[in-house]
C-alpha positions in Angstrom: -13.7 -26.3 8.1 -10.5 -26.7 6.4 -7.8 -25.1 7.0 -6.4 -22.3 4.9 -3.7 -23.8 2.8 -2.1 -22.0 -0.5 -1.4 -23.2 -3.9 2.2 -23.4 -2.0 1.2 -26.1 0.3 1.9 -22.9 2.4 -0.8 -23.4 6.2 -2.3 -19.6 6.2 -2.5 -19.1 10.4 -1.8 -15.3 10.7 -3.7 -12.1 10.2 -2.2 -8.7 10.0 -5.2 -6.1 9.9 -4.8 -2.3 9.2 -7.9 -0.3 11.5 -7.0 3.0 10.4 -4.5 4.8 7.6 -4.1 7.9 10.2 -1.4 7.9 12.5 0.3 10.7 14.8 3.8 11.1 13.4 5.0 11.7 9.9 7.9 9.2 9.1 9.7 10.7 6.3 10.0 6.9 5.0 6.4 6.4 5.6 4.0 9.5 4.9 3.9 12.9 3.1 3.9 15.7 5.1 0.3 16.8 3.8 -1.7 13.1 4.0 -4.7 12.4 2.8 -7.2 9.8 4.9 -10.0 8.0 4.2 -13.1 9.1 5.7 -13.8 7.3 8.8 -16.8 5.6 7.5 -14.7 3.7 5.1 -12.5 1.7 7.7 -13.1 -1.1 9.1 -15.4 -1.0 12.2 -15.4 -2.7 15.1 -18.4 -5.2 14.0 -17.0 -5.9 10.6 -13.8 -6.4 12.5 -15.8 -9.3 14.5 -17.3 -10.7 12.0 -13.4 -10.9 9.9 -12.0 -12.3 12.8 -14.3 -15.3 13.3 -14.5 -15.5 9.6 -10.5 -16.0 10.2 -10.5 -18.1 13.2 -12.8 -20.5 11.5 -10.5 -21.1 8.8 -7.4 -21.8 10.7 -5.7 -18.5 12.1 -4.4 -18.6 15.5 -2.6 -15.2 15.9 -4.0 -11.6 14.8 -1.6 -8.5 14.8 -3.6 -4.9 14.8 -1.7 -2.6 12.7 -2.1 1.4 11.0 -1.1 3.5 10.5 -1.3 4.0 14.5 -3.6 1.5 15.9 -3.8 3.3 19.0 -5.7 6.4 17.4 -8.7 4.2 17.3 -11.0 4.2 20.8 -12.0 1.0 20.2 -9.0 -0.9 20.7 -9.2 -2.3 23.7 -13.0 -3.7 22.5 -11.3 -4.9 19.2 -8.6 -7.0 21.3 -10.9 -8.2 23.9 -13.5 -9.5 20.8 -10.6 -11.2 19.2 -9.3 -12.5 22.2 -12.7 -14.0 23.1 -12.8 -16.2 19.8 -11.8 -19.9 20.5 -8.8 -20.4 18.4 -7.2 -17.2 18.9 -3.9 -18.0 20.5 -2.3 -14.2 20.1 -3.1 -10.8 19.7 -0.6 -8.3 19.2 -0.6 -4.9 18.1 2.4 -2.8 16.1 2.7 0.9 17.3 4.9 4.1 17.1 4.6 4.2 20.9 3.0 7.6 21.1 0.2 6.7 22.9 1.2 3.7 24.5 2.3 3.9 27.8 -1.3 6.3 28.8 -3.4 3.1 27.4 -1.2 0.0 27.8 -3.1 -0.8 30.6 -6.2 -1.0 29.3 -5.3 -2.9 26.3 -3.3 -5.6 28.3 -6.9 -5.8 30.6 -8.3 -6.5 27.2 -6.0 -9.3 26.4 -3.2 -7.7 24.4 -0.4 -10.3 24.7 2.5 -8.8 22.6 3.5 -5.4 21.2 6.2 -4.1 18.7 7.0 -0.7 19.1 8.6 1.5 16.0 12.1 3.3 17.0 14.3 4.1 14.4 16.8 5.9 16.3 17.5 7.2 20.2 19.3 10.3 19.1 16.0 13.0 19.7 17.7 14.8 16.9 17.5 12.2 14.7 14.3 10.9 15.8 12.5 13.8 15.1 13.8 14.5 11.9 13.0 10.6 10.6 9.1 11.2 12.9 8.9 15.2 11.9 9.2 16.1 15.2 8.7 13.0 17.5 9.5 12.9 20.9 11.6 9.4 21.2 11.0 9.7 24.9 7.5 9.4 25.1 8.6 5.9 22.7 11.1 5.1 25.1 8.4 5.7 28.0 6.3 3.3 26.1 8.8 0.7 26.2 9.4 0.8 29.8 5.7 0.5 30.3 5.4 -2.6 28.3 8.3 -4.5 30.6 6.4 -3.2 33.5 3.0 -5.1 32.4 4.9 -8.4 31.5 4.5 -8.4 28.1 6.5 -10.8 26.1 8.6 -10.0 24.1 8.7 -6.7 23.7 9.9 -6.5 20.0 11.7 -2.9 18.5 11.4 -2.6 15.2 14.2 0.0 13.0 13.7 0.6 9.5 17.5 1.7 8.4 17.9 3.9 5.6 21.3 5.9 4.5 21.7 9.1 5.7 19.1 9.1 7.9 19.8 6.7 11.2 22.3 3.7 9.8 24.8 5.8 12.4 21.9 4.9 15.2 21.9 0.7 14.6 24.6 0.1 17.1 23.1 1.8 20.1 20.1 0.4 19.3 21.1 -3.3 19.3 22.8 -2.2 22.7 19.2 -2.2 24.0 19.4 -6.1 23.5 21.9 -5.9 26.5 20.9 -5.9 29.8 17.2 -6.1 28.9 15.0 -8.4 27.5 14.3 -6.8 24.3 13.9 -7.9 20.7 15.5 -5.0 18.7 14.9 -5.9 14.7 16.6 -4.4 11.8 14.5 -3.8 8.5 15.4 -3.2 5.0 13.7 -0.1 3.6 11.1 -1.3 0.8 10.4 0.6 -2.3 6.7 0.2 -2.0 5.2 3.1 -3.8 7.9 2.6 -7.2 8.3 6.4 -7.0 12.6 8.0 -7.6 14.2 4.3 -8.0 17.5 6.0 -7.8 16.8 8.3 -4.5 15.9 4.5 -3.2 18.8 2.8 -4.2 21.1 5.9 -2.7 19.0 5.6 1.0 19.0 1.5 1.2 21.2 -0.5 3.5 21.4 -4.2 3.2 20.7 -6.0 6.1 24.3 -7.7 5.9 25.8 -3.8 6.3 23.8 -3.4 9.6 24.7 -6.5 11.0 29.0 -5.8 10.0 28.0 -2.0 12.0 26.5 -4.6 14.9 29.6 -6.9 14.9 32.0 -4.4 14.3 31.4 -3.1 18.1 30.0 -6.0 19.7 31.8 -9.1 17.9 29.9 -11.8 16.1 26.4 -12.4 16.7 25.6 -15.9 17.9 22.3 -17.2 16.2 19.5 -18.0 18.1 16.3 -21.0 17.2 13.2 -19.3 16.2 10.1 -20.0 14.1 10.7 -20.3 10.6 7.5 -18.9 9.1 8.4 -15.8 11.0 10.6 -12.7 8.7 13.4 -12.6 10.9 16.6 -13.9 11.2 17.5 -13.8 14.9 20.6 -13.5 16.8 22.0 -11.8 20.0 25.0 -10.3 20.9 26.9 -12.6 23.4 25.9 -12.4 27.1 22.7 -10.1 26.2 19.7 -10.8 27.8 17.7 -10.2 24.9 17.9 -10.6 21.3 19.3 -8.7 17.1 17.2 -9.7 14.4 17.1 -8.5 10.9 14.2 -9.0 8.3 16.3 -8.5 5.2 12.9 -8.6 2.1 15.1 -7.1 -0.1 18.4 -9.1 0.0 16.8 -12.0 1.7 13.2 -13.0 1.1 11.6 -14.9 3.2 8.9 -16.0 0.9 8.8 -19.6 1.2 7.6 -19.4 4.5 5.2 -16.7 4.7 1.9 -17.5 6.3 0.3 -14.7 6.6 -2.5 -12.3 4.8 -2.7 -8.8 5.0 -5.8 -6.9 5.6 -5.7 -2.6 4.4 -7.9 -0.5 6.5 -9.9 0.1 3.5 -10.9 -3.4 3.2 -8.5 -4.8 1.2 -6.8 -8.4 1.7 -3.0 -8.8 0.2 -1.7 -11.8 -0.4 1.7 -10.8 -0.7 3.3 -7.2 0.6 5.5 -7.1 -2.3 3.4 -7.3 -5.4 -0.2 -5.8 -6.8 -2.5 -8.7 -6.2 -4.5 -6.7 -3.6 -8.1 -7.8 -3.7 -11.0 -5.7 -3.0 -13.6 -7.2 -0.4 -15.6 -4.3 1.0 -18.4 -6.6 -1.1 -18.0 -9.4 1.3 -19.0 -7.2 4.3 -21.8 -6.0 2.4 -23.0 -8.9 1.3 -26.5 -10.6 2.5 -24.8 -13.6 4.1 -21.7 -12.1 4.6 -19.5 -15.0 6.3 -20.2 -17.0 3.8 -18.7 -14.5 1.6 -15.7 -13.3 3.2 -15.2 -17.2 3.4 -15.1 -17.1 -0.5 -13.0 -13.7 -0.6 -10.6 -15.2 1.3 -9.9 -18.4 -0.2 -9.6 -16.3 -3.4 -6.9 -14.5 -2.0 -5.1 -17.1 -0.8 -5.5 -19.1 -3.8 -3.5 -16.2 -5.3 -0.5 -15.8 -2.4 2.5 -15.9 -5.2 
């Protein structure tokens, strides 16, 4: 079959799916305090999950990352990896997590083929980390770190969502983590995604440029460092480090022209693009008599409308 290709001569070969919109902390930047969830029956199971990912694989896409909410609240995980991981085509399948549960189940999910991780920490202060998670415990993250290096996973990205007067005082020791192991620390811009208090927004953002002058300010200039082009960050490490400082900059710097991925809601919705409305219902598709067939047409509809 062909493979996916959008109206940008753009080749589609990357998945991001949402299982679940639960997850175990309540990032100030992220969730209410009082969430409401879907009802389990409307997310995606593990068969419809399947039957995506060969839908997927079929079309072109090589990597798959698992996302939330926190992926890890799901049981089936490690069954979702290992059915992914069994399709021929699939060349990676990563998951994105808080780190709450990780280290207990890590295990597990590398047995099922897990080959990369990204783990949220958005500061190492506990103080600060449990205001930003509403009461997180950023050792139990930390302990999830250490547990990925343990099982050889590679690389072991850290992702920081910087906002003013929350953690921008926490980017420095952070990209000191980049030191003397090999991990991928990544600075993100905080996205206005729900359009609610423009002004509260523009008081709490912090362009990617001020983290990286906090970085260099401490550690000297960054030297840049090759990496793939379709991928959101900019990467760079500080000299002599064994590992790397990226920053994925969607405010200040898109990285549009490159993208080459589609995005999946746990609610059965496929976005084209992260940053605008386009979001396209396909619950239909699963339901559907012939349903391959149809998530086939879903999805070249969607990617037919990546802007």
């Amino acid at each position: 079959m062909t493979p996916l290709i959008d109206p940008f001569a753009r080749a589609i070969s990357y998945l991001r799916v949402s299982v679940t919109d639960r997850c175990d902390f309540r990032c100030t930047y992220c969730m209410s305090e009082h969430m409401t969830f879907l009802p389990k029956a409307d997310l995606l199971s593990l068969e419809e999950l399947d039957r995506l990912c060969t839908t997927f694989v079929r079309l072109g896409v090589q990597k798959l990352r698992i996302t939330g909410g926190e992926p890890l609240v799901r049981k089936e995980l490690p069954e979702m990896i290992a059915r992914a991981r069994a399709k021929e085509g699939v060349e990676d399948v990563a998951i994105t997590t808080n780190g709450l549960l990780f280290a207990r189940r890590a295990k597990e999910l590398v047995e099922a083929g897990l080959n990369r991780v990204n783990i949220s920490l958005d500061a190492l202060t506990p103080e600060v980390f449990a205001r930003i998670t509403r009461g997180g415990k950023v050792e139990r993250v930390l302990e999830a770190i250490e547990k990925a290096l343990e099982l050889g996973l590679h690389p072991v990205k850290l992702n920081a969502v910087v906002i003013r007067g929350m953690n921008e005082e926490e980017v420095v020791p952070l990209a000191g983590l980049s030191l003397d192991r090999p991990l991928h620390v990544r600075f993100i811009e905080y996205m206005h995604l729900d359009n609610s208090d423009p002004e509260a927004y523009r008081r709490r953002f912090v362009p990617g440029k001020e983290t990286r002058a906090r970085i260099e300010a401490v550690y000297g200039p960054l030297e840049p460092v090759p990496h793939d082009p379709t991928s959101p960050a900019r990467v760079f490490k500080i000299p002599g480090a064994q590992g790397t400082v990226g920053f994925i900059n969607p405010v200040t710097e898109p990285f549009c022209t490159h993208c080459s991925r589609l995005r999946l809601t746990s609610d059965k919705k496929l976005r084209p693009c992260l940053l605008t409305d386009l979001e396209m219902d396909i619950a239909w598709a699963f339901a559907a008599p012939e349903p391959v067939e149809a998530l086939v047409d879903a999805i070249l509809i969607a990617t037919n409308r990546k802007p």
